[in-house]
C-alpha positions as CSV (number, residue, x, y, z in Angstrom):
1,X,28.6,12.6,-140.0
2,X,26.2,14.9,-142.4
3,X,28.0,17.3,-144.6
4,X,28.4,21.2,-143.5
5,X,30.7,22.1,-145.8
6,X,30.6,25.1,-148.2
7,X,30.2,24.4,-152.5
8,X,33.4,26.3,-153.0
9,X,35.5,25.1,-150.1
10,X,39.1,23.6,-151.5
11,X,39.4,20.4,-149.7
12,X,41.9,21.3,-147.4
13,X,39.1,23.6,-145.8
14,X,36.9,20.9,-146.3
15,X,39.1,18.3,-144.6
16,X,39.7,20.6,-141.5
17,X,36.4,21.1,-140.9
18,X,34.7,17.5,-141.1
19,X,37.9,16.5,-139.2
20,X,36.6,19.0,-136.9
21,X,37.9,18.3,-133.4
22,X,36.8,14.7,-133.5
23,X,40.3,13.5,-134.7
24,X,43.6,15.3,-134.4
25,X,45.9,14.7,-138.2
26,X,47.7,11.6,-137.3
27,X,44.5,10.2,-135.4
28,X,42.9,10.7,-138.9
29,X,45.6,9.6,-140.6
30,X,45.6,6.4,-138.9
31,X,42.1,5.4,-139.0
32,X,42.4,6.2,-142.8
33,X,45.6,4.1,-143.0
34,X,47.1,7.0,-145.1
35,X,50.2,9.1,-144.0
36,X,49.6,11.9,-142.0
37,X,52.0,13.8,-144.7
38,X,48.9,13.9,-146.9
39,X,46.8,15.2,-144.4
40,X,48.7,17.7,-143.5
41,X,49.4,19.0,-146.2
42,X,45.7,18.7,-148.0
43,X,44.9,20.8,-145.0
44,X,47.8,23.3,-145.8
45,X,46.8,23.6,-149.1
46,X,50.3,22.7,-150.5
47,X,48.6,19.8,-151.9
48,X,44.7,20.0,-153.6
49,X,44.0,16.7,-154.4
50,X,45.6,13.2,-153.8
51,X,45.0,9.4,-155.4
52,X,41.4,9.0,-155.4
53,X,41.6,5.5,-153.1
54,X,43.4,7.6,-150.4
55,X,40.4,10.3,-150.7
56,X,38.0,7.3,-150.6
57,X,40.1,6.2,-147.5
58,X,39.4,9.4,-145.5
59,X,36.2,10.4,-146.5
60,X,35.1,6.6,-145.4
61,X,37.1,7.6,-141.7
62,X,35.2,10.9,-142.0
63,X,31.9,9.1,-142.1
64,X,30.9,11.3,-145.4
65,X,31.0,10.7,-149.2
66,X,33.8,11.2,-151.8
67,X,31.2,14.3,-152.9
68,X,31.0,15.6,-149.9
69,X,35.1,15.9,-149.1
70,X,36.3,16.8,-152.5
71,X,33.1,19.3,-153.2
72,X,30.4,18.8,-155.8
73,X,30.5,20.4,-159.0
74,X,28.5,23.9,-159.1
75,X,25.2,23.0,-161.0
76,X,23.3,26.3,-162.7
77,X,20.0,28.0,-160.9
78,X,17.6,25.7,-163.2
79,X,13.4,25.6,-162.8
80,X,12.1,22.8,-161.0
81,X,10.9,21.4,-164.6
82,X,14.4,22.0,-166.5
83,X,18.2,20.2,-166.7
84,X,19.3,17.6,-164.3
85,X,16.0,17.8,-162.4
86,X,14.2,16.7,-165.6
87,X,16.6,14.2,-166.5
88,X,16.1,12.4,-163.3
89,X,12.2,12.5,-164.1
90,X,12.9,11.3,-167.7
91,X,15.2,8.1,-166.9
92,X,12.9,6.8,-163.6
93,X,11.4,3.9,-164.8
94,X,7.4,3.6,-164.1
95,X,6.0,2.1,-167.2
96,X,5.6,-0.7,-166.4
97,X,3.6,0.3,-163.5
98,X,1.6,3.5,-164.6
99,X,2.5,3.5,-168.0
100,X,4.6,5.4,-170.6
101,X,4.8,9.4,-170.0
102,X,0.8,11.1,-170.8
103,X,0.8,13.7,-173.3
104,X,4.0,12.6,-175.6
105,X,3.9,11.7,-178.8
106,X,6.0,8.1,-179.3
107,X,9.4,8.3,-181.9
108,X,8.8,5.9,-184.7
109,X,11.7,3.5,-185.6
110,X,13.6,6.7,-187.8
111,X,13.4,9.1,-185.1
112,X,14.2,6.5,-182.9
113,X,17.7,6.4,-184.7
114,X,18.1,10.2,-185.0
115,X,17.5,10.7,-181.3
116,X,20.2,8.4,-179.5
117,X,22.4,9.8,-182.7
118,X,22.4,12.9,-181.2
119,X,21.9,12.0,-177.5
120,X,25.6,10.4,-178.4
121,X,26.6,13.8,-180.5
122,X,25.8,16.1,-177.4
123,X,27.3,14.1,-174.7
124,X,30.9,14.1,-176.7
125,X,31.1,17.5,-177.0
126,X,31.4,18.0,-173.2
127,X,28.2,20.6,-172.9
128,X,26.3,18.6,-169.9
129,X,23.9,21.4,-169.2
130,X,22.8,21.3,-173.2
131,X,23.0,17.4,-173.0
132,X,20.5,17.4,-169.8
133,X,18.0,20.2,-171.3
134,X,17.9,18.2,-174.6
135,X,17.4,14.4,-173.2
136,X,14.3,14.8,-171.4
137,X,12.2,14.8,-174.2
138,X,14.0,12.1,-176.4
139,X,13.5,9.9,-173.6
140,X,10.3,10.6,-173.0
141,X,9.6,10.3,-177.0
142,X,11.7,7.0,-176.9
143,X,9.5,5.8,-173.5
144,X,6.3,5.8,-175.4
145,X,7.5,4.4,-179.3
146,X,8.7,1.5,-177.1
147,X,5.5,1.3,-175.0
148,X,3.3,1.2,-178.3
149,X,5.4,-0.5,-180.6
150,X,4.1,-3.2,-182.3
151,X,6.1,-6.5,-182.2
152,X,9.1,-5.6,-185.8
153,X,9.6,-2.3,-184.3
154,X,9.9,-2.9,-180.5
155,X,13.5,-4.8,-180.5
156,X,15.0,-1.5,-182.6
157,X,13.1,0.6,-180.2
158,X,14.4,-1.4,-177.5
159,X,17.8,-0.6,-178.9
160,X,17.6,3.3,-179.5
161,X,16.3,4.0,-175.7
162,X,19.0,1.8,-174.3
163,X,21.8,3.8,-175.9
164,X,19.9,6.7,-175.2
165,X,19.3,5.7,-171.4
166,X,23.0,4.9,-171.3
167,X,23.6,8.8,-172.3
168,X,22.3,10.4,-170.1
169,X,23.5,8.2,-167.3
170,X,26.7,8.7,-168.4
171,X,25.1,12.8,-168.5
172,X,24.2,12.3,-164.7
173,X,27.3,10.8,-163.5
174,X,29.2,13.8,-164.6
175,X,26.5,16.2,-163.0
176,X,27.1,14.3,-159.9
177,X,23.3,12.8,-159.7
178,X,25.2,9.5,-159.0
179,X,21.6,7.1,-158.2
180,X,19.8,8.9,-161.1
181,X,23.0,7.8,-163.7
182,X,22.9,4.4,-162.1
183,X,19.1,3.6,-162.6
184,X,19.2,5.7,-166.0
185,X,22.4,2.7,-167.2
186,X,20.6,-0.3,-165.3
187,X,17.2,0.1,-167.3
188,X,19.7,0.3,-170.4
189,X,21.4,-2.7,-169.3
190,X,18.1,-4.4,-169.2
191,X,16.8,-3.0,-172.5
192,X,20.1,-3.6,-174.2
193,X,19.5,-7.6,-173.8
194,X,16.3,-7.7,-175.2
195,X,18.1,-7.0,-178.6
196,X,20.5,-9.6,-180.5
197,X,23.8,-8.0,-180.3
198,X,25.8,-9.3,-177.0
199,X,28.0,-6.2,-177.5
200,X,25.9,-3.8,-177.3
201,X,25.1,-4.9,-173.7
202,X,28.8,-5.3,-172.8
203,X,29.4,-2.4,-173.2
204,X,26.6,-0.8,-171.3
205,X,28.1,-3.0,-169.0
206,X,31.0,-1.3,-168.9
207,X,29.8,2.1,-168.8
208,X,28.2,0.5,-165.4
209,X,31.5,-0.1,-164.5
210,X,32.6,3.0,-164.6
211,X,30.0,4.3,-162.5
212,X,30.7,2.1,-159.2
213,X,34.7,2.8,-160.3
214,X,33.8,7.0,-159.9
215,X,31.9,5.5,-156.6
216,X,34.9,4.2,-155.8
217,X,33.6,0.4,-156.0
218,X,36.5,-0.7,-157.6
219,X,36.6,-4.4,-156.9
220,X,32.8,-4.3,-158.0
221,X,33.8,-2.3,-161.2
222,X,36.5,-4.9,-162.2
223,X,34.0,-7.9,-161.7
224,X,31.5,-6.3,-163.7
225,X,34.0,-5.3,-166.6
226,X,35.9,-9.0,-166.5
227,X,32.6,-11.1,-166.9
228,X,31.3,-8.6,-169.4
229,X,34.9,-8.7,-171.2
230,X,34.4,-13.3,-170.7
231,X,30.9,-13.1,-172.7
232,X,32.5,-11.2,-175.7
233,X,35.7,-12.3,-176.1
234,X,36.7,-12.4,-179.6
235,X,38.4,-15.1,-181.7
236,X,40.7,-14.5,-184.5
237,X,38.4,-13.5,-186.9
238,X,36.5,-11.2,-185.1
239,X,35.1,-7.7,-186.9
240,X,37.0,-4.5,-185.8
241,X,33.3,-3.2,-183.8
242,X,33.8,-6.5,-181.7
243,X,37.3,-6.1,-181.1
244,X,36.6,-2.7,-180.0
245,X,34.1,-3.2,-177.6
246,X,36.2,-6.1,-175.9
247,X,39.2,-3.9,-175.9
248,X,37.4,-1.2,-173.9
249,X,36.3,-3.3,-171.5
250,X,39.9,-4.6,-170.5
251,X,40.9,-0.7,-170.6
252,X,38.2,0.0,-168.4
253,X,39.4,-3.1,-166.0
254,X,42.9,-1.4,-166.1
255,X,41.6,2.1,-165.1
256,X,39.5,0.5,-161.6
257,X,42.8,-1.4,-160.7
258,X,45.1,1.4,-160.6
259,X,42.9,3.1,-158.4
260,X,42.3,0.3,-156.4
261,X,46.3,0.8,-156.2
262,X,47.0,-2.9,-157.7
263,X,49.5,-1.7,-160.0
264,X,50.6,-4.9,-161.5
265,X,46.8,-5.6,-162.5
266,X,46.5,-2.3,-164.1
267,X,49.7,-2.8,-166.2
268,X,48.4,-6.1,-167.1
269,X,45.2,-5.0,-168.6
270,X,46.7,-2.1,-170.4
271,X,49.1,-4.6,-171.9
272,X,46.2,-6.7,-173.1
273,X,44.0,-3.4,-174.2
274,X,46.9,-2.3,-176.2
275,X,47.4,-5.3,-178.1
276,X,44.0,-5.6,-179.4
277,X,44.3,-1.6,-180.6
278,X,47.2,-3.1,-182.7
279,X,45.1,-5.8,-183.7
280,X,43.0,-2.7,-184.8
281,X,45.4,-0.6,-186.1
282,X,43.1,2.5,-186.3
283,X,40.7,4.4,-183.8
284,X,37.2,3.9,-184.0
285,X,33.9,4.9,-182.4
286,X,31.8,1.7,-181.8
287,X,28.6,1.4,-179.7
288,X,29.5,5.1,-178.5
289,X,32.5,4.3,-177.1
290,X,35.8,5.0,-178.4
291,X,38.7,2.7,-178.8
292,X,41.8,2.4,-180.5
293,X,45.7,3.7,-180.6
294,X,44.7,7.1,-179.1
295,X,42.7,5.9,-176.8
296,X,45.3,3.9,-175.2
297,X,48.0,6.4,-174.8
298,X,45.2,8.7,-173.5
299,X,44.1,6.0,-170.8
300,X,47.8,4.8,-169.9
301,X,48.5,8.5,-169.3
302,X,45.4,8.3,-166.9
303,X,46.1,5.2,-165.4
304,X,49.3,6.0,-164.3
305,X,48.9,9.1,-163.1
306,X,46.3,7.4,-160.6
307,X,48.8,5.2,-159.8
308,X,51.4,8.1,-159.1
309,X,53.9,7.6,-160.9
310,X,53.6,11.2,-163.1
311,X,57.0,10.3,-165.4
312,X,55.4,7.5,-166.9
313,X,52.2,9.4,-167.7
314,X,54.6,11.8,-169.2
315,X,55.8,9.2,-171.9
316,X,52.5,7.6,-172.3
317,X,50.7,10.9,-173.7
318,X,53.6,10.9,-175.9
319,X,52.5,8.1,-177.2
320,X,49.5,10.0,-179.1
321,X,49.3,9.4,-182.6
322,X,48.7,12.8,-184.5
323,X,44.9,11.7,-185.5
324,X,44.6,11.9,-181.6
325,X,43.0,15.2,-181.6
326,X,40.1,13.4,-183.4
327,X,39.0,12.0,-180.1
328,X,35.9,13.3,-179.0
329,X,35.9,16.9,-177.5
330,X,35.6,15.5,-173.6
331,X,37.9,13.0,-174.1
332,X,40.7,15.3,-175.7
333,X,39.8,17.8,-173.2
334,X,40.4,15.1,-170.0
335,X,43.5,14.3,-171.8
336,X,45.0,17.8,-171.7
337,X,44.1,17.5,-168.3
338,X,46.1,14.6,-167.3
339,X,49.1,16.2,-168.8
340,X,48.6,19.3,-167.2
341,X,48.2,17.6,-163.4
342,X,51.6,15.3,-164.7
343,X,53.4,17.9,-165.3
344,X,52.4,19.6,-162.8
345,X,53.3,17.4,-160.0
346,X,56.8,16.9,-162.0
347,X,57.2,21.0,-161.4
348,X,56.6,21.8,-164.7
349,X,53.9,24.4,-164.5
350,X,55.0,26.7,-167.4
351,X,54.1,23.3,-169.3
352,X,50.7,22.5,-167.4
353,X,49.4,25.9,-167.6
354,X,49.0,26.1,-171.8
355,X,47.5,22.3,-171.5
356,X,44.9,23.1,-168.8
357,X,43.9,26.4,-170.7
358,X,43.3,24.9,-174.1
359,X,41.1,22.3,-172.6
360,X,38.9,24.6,-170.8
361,X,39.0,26.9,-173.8
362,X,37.7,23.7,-175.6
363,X,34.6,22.7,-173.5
364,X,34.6,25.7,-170.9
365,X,31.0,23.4,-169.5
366,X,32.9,20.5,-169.6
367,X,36.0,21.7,-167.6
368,X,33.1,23.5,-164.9
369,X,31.5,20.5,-164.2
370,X,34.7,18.5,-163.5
371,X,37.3,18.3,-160.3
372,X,40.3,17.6,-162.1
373,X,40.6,21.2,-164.2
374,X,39.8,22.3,-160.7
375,X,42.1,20.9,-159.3
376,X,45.4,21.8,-161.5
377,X,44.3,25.2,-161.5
378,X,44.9,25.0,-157.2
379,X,47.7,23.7,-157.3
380,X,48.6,25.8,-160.2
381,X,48.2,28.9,-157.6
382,X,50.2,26.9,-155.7
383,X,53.2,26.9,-157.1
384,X,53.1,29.8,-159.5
385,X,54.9,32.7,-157.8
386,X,54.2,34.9,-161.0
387,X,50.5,34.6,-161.7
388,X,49.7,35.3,-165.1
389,X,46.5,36.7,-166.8
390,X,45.9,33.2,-168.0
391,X,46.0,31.4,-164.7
392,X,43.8,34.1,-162.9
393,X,41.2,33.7,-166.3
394,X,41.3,29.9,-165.6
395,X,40.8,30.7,-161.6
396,X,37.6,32.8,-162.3
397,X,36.2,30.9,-164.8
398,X,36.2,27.8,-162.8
399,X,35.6,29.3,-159.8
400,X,38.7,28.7,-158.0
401,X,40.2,30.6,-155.1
């Protein structure tokens, strides 16, 4: 079934109309093996959103994509030449057969550095439209260094396009250019092992994962995460980056189970990512990826909110250790919105309403190019008899109705 369905549409709309008169709500609900409750309800709009395996369930009975039901995030007006368009340019690989990009002058080992520095910089701070206007021309920079490097400088070449290839897949991914991202972090995967640091391309690895998890490939993501996790595992002597990078791979294992809805899995590997934060004792940013005590109480919050269970995501944001708010901007920012959509499923809105503004005050890109802020704020209409200032501020500024 091809998608007719309108950009701003809430997903009860959306539901409605691809369920069309194909299916009545129980004939839906059954072919999606999900309760008919649900359905009815998305379609009231007294729900907004559900567990992301239950969405994946009906838009797979719908004969559409996840994008498609839950609607994809609004993208600026951009020239043909500029932002995500570009990107996608910049990260498809044809070197090999038409060589690096004419016309560019190639990064030396230095630049090389600078650049996927602040590739990482801009894709923290949660600004995806400045993330995908800057890349292009790093990449394409990075392409030809590597291309004409001679044999010392090509392995740290290798290394400052791979990281840099792995941003802006990880840039894409949140644009919702989901084969762009993929191809972007498989040519990192593939630069990453030309270099002498097995961590380094485990945790690209990972940052797969998380792709086909958002794809809702969840067995796939968990493979890919455990054999990555298998080739790194550290002994008792192991530096704090090693640690790091294996402890966000069993994190990232934990967050595809609980929305595969294997509870007992997800505990599991929380149980064993928390232990090697202790081991750590202190956050820390390794290979771009951030691990450590905040980290953990940030993803249990988010892992058992996907597994619904909103009291427990409650007391694990608790957790948070006061240098939490040195996580990176998006990652604080997601945070706040975890809380918010906990508390408000608990009925707490006059608590989820300060959360979700401060994180979309933070990063107002960030929170425009991402369901979940959208999300609270519906069901935030929802259930808020008194609409404040605030929560018709948050409504217009992210578009919702």
């Amino acid at each position: 079934m091809g998608s007719f369905t309108e950009p701003d549409q809430p997903i009860g709309d959306r539901l409605r109309q691809l369920r069309g008169k194909l299916y009545t709500q129980q004939e839906l609900a059954d072919k999606a093996q999900v309760s008919v409750d649900l359905v009815r309800k998305l379609e009231q709009g007294t729900r907004t959103t559900a567990r992301v395996e239950n969405l994946h369930k009906l838009a797979l009975a719908l004969d559409t994509t996840l994008a498609d039901l839950i609607g994809p995030a609004r993208i600026p007006d951009q020239a043909p030449n500029e932002g995500a368009v570009e990107l996608r340019h910049a990260v498809t690989d044809l070197d090999d057969l038409i060589g690096p990009p004419a016309d560019t002058d190639p990064l030396d080992v230095d630049d090389a550095q600078r650049a996927e520095v602040y590739a990482w910089g801009i894709y923290w701070s949660g600004d995806h439209d400045a993330a995908a206007a800057a890349l292009p021309s790093l990449i394409y920079g990075l392409r030809a260094g590597y291309a004409t490097a001679n044999l010392p400088d090509r392995a740290p070449l290798a290394y400052a396009l791979s990281r840099t290839l792995w941003a802006a897949g990880s840039t894409l991914m949140h644009l919702r250019h989901n084969d762009a991202a993929s191809a972007a972090t498989r040519w990192a995967v593939r630069l990453a092992a030309e270099g002498n640091d097995p961590w380094m391309h485990a945790t690209v690895k990972g940052s797969l994962a998380w792709q086909l998890m958002v794809s809702g490939r969840y067995n796939e993501s968990m493979t890919l995460t455990e054999r990555a996790a298998v080739g790194i595992e550290p002994d008792g002597s192991a530096p704090a980056p090693h640690l790091s990078a294996y402890g966000s791979l069993l994190m990232q294992s934990g967050n595809a189970a609980a929305r595969a809805g294997n509870g007992g899995a997800a505990r599991d590997y929380l149980d064993a990512a928390a232990e090697v934060a202790r081991r750590l004792g202190e956050d820390r940013n390794d290979y771009s990826t951030t691990f450590g005590p905040s980290l953990i109480a940030m993803q249990s919050a988010d892992v058992h909110i996907a597994l619904g269970d909103y009291d427990r995501a409650v007391d694990a944001a608790a957790t948070m250790p006061r240098q939490g708010a040195a996580l990176p901007t998006m990652a604080h920012c997601r945070h706040l919105a975890d809380r918010a959509l906990a508390h408000v499923r608990l009925g707490q809105p006059e608590t989820a309403l300060p959360l979700m503004a401060t994180a979309v005050q933070s990063s107002p890109n960030w929170a425009k190019h991402q369901q979940l802020p959208k999300v609270v704020v519906r069901e935030l209409l929802h259930t808020t008899k008194q609409r404040s200032s605030v929560l018709r501020n948050l409504a217009s500024t992210l578009g919702v109705s």
